[in-house]
N, C-alpha and C positions, 0 to 999 in steps of 0.2 A: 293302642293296645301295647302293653309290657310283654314282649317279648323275650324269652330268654335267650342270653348267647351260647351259644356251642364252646367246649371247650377250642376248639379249632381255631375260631375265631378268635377267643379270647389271647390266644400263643400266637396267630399276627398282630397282634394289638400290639404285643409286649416285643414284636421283632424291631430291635433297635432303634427303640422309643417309647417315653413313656406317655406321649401321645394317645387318649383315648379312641381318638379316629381312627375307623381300619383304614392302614394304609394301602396301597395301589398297587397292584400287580407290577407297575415297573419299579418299583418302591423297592416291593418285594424282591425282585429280581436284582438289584441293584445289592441290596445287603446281603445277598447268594452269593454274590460275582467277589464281594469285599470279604467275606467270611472263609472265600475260598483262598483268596489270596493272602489273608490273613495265615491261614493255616498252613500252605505252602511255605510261605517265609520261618512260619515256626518250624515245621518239619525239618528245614533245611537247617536251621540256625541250630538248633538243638537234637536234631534228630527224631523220630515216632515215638519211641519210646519214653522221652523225655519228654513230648512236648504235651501242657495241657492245655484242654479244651475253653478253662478258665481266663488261659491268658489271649489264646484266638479271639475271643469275645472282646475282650478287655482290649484291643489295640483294637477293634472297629468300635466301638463304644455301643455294646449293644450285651444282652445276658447271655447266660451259659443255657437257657431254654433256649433260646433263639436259633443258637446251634443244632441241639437235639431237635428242633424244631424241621430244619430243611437239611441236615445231614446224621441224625441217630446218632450217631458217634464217632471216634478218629479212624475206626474204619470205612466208616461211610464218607469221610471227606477226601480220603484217601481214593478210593473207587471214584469221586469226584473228579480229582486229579488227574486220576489216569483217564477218566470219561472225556478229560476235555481234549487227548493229544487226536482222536481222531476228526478233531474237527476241521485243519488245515487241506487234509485230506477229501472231506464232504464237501470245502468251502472250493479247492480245487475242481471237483468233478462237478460240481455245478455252474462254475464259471467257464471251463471246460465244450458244456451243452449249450453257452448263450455263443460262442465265438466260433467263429471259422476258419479261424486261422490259429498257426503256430501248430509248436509240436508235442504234441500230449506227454511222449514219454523224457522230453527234455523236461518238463513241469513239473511232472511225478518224480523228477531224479531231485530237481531244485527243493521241494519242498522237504521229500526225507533225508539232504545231507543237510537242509536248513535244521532240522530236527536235530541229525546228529552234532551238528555245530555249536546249538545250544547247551543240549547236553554236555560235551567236552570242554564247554569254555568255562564251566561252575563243578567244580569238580565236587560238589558236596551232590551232583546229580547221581553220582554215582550209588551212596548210600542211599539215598533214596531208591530208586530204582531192586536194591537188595533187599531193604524192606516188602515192596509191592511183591517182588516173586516171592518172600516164605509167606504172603499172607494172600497166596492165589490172586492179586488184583490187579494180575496184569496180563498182557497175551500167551504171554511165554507159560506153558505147565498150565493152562486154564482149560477148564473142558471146553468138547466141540460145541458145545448150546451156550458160550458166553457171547451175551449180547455185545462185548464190546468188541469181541474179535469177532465176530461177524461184520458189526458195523463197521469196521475199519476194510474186514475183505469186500465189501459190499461197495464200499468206495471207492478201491483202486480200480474193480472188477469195471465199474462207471470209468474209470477213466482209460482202463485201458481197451475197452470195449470200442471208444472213442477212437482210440491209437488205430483199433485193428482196422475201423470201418473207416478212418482218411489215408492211413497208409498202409495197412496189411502186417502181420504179424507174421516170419517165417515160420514152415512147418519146423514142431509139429505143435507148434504153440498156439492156442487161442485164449483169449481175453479172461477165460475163467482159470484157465491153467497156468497163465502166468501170473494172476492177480495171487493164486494159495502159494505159489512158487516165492515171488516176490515178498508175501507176509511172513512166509517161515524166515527166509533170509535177515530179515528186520528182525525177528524176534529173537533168532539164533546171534548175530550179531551184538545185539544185547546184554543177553544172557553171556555169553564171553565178555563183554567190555565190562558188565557189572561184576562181574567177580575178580576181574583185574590179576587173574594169574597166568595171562599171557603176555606175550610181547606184540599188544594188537592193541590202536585206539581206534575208535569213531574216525575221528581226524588225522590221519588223512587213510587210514587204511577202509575204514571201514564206509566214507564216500569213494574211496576208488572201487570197489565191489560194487556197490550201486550204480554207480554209471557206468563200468564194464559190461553189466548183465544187461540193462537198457538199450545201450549200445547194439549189442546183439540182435536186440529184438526189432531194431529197425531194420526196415527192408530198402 
């Protein structure tokens, strides 16, 4: 029987390939992961504003549907980018629940000056970073119902929940109190490093705050 295809269908056909076979959910996923990276590199190299969707495509070898396809537009790749920074954080607090050892809040310290480390060693992360706050797509200035700054508080919350119940957390702190405590700080420290009108970096000022407050919190 001829059956007809869905437009749906038809825009994976055409994800980066002109292969008439639908391709494969890891397929799929794989020209996501390369389109994103694609786009980051252009953001960075040119900036948001500059950069087009045309040439994202064109350096994975794949059309400018295929983008609209799994990101709408350069603001949905954009939300992309910043979707992906809470995942070291998800990837921690789960590794976190498989182990018994070690100390939760030295991990959570490693992993956010790992963040900031990266960010200061590329200094075009900066513009970036200014971009995402005027266009809401990021923690900082986002309402309280953005999924992604939930997800992120939802993930220290795991890890410091962890913290509290091997080693205890001094009053009058517990696990959800320090997890909003901890995010504001991140996001506040940010928000000053991306605007660059103080005499403050990431490195080394803005990991010495993070592992002072940590510090603290062990008993």
């Amino acid at each position: 029987m001829n059956m007809r295809k869905s437009p749906a269908a038809g825009m994976e056909d055409d994800i980066g390939s002109r292969n008439p076979m639908r391709r494969t959910k890891e397929e799929a996923a794989e020209t996501r992961r390369q389109i994103l990276r694609s786009a980051e590199d252009e953001f960075l190299a040119r900036g948001y504003e500059n950069a087009k969707l045309e040439d994202i495509a064109t350096a994975v070898g794949v059309t400018r549907g295929a983008v609209h396809w799994h990101f709408k537009n350069k603001q949905g790749l954009l939300y992309a980018l910043r979707d992906e920074a809470k995942r070291p954080f998800m990837e921690l607090a789960e590794r976190l629940a498989e182990e018994d050892t070690g100390q939760p809040l030295d991990a959570l310290g490693d992993v956010i000056c790992g963040v900031f480390t990266r960010l200061s060693t590329d200094p075009r992360q900066r513009g970036m970073l200014q971009v995402m706050f005027r266009l809401d797509a990021t923690p900082v200035g986002g309402p309280s119902a953005d999924p992604f700054r939930q997800a992120l508080l939802d993930a220290m919350t795991k890890v410091l929940e962890i913290a509290e119940q091997r080693q205890g957390l001094p009053a009058p702190w517990t696990a959800k109190a320090a997890s909003a405590a901890m995010r504001g700080i991140i996001e506040g420290l940010l928000l000053e490093w991306s605007r660059g009108e103080l005499e403050f970096e990431l490195l080394p000022h803005g990991q010495a705050v993070i592992r002072t407050i940590l510090t603290s919190w062990k008993i």
